[in-house]
PyMOL commands that place a pseudoatom at each C-alpha (Angstrom):
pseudoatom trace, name=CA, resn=UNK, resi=1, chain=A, elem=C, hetatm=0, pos=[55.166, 104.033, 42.905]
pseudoatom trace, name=CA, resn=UNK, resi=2, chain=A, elem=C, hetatm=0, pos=[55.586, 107.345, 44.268]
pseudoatom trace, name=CA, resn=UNK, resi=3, chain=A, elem=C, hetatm=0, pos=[58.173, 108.389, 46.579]
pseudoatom trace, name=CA, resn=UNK, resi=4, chain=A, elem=C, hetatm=0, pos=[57.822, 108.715, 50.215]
pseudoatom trace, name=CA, resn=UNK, resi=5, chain=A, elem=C, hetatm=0, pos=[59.617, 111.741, 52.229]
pseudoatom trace, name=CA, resn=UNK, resi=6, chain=A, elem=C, hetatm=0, pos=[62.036, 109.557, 54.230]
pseudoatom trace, name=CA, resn=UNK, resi=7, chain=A, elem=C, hetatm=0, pos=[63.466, 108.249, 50.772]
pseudoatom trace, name=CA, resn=UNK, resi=8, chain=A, elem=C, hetatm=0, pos=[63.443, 112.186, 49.207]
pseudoatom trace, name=CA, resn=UNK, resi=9, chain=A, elem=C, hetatm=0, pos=[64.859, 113.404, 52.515]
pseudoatom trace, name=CA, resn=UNK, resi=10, chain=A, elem=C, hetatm=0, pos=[67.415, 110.229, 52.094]
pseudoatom trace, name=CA, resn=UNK, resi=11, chain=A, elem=C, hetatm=0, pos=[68.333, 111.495, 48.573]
pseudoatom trace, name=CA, resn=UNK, resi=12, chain=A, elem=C, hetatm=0, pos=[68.351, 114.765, 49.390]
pseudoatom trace, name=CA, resn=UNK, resi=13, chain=A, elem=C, hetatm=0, pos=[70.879, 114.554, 52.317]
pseudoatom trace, name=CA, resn=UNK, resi=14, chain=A, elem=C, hetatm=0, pos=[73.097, 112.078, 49.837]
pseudoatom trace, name=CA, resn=UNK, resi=15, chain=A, elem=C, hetatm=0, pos=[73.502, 114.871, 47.669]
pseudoatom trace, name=CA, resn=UNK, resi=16, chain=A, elem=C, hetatm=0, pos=[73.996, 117.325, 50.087]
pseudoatom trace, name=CA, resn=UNK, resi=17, chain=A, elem=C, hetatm=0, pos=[76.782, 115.697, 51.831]
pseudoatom trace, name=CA, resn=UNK, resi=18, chain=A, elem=C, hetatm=0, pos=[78.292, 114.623, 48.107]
pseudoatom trace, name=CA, resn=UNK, resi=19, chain=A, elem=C, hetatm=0, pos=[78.679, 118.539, 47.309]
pseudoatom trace, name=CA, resn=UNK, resi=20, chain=A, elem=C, hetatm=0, pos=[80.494, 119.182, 50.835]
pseudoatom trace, name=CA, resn=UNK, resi=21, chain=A, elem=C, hetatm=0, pos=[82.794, 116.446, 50.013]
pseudoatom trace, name=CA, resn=UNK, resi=22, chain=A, elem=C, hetatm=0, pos=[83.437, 118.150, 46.300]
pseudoatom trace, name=CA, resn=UNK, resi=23, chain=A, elem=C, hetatm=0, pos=[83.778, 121.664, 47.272]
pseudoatom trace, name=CA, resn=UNK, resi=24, chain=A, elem=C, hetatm=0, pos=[86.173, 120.623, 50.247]
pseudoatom trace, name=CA, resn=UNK, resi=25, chain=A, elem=C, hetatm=0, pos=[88.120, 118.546, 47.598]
pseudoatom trace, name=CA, resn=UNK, resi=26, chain=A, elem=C, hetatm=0, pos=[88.384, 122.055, 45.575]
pseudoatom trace, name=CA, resn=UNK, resi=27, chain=A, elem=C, hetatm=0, pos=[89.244, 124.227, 48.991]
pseudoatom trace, name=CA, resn=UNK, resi=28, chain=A, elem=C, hetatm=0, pos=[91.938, 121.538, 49.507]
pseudoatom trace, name=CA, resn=UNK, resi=29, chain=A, elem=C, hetatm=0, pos=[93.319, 121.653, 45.875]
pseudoatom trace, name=CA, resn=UNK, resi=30, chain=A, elem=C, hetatm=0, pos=[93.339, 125.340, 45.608]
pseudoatom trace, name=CA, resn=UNK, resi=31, chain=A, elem=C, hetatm=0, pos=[94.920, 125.277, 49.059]
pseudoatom trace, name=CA, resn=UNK, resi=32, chain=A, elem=C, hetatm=0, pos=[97.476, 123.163, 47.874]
pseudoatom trace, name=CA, resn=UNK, resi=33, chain=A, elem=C, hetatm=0, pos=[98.684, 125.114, 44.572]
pseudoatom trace, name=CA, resn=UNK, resi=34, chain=A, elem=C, hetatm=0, pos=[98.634, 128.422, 47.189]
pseudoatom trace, name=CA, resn=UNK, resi=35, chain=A, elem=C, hetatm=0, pos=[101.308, 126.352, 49.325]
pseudoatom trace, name=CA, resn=UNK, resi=36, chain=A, elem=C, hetatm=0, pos=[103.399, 125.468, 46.099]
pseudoatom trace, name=CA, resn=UNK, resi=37, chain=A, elem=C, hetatm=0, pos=[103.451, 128.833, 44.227]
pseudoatom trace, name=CA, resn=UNK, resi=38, chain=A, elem=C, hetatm=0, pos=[104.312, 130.115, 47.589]
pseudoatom trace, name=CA, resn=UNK, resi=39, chain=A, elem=C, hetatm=0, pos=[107.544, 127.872, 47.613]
pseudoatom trace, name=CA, resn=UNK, resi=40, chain=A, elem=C, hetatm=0, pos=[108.283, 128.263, 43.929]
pseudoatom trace, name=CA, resn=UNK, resi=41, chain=A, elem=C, hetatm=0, pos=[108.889, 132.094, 44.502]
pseudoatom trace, name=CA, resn=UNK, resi=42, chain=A, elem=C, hetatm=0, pos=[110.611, 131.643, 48.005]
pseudoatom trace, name=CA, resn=UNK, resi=43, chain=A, elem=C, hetatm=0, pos=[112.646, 129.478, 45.750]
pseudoatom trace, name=CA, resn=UNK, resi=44, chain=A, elem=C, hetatm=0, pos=[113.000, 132.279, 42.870]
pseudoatom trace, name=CA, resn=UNK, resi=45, chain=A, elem=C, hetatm=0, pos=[113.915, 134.766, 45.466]
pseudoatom trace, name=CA, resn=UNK, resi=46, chain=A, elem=C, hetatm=0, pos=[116.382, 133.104, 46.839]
pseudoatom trace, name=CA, resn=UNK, resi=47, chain=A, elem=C, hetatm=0, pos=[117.714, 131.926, 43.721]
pseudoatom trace, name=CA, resn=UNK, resi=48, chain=A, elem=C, hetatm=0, pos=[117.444, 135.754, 42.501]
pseudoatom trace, name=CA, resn=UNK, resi=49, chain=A, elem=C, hetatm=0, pos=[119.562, 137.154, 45.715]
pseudoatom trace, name=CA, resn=UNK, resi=50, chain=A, elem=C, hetatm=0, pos=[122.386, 134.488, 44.532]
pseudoatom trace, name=CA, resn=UNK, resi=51, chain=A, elem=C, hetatm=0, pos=[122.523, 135.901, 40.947]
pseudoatom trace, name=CA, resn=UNK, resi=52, chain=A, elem=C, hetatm=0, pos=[122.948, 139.656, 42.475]
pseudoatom trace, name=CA, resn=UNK, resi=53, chain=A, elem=C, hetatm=0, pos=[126.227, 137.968, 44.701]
pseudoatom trace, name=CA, resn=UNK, resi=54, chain=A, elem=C, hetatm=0, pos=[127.570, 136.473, 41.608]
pseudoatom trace, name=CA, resn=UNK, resi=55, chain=A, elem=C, hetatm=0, pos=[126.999, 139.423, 39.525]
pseudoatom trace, name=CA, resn=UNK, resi=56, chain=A, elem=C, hetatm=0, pos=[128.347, 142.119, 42.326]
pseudoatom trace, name=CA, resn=UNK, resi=57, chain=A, elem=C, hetatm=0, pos=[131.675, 139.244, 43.021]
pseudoatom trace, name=CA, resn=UNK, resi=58, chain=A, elem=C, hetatm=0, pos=[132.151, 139.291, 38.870]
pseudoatom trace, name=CA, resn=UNK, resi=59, chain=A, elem=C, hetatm=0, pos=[131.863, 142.891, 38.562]
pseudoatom trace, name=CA, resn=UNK, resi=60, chain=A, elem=C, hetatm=0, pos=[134.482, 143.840, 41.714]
pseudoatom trace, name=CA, resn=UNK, resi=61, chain=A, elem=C, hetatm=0, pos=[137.093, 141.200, 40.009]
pseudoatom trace, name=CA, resn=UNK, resi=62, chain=A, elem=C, hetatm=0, pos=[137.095, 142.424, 36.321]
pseudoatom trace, name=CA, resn=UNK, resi=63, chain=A, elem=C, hetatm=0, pos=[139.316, 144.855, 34.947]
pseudoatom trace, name=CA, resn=UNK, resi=64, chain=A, elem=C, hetatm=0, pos=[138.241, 145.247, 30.930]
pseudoatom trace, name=CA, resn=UNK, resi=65, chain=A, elem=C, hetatm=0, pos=[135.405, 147.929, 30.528]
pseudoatom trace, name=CA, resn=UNK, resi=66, chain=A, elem=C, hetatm=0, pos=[133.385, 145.577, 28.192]
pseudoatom trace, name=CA, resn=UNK, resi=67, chain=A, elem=C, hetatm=0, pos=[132.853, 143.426, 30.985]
pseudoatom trace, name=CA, resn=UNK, resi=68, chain=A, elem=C, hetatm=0, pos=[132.360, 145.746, 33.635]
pseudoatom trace, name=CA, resn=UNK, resi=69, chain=A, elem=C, hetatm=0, pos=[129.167, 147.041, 31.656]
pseudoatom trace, name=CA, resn=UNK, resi=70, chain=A, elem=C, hetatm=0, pos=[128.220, 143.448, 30.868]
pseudoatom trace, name=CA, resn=UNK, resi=71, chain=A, elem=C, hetatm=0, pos=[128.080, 143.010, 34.829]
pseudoatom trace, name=CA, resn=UNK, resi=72, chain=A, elem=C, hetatm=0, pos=[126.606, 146.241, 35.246]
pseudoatom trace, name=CA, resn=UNK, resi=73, chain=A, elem=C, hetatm=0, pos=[123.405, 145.112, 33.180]
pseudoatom trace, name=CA, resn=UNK, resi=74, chain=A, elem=C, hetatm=0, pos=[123.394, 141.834, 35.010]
pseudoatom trace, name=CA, resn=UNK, resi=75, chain=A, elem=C, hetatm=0, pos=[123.784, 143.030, 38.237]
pseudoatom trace, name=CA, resn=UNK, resi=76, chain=A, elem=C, hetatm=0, pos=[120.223, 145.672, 37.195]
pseudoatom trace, name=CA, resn=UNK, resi=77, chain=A, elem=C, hetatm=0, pos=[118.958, 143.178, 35.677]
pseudoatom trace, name=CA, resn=UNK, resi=78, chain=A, elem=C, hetatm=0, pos=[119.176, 140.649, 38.961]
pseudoatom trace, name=CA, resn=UNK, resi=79, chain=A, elem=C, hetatm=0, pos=[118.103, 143.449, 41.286]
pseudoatom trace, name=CA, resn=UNK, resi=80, chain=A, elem=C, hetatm=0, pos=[115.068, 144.227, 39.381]
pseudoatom trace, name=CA, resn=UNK, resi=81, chain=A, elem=C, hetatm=0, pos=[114.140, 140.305, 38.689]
pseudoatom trace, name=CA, resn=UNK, resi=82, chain=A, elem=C, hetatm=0, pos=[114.261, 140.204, 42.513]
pseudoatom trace, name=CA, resn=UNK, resi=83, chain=A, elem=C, hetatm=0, pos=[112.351, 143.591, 43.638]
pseudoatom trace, name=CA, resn=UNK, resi=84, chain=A, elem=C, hetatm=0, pos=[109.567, 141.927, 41.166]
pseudoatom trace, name=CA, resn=UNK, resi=85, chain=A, elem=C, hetatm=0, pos=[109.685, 138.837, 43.119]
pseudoatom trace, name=CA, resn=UNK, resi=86, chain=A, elem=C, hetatm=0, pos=[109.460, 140.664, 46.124]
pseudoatom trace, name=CA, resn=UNK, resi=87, chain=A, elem=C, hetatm=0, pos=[106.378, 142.448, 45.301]
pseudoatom trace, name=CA, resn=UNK, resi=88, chain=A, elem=C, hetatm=0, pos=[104.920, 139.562, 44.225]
pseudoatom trace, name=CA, resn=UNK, resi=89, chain=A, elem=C, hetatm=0, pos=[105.064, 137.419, 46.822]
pseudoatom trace, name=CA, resn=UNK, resi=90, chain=A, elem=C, hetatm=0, pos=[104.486, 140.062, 49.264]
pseudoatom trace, name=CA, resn=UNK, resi=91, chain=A, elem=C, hetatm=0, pos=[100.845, 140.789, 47.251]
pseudoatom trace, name=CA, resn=UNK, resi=92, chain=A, elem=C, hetatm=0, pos=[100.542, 137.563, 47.363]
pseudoatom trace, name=CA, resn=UNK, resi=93, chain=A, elem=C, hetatm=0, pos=[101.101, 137.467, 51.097]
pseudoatom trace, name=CA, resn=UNK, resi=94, chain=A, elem=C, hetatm=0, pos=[97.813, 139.793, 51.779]
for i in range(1, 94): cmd.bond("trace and resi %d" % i, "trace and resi %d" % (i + 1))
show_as sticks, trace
zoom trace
């Protein structure tokens, strides 16, 4: 029985409106993990600006020169973790 062009234009717009409704699922998911990286390296950042204060509070209050390099690495290394963090989320940003 052959088909007539009301059911093919029938089927047609089913599948049609069934892609929509996929790819807006997939603009909505992608959307989604956007928004969460986004707050995972707000979070980072912040978490990063905290580990300079502790570092810069340690090395002010120490007086043996083994641990004032110690918390001159950690204070580099916790300005550098954040400038990275920085220029990642502002490239992420554009």
């Amino acid at each position: 029985m052959p088909f007539s062009r009301y059911t093919i234009s029938i089927n047609i717009w089913e599948m049609n409106r069934m892609l929509n409704l996929l790819r807006a699922k997939k603009e909505t998911a992608a959307t989604r993990l956007a928004a969460e990286n986004t707050r995972y390296l707000r979070y980072e950042i912040e978490r990063s600006k905290c580990a300079i204060d502790t570092a810069q509070n340690h090395f002010e209050q120490v007086v043996d020169p083994t641990l004032i390099d110690c918390y001159i690495y950690e204070l580099n290394a916790a300005q550098l973790r954040y400038q990275f963090l920085l220029r990642k989320f502002k490239s992420q940003e554009i």
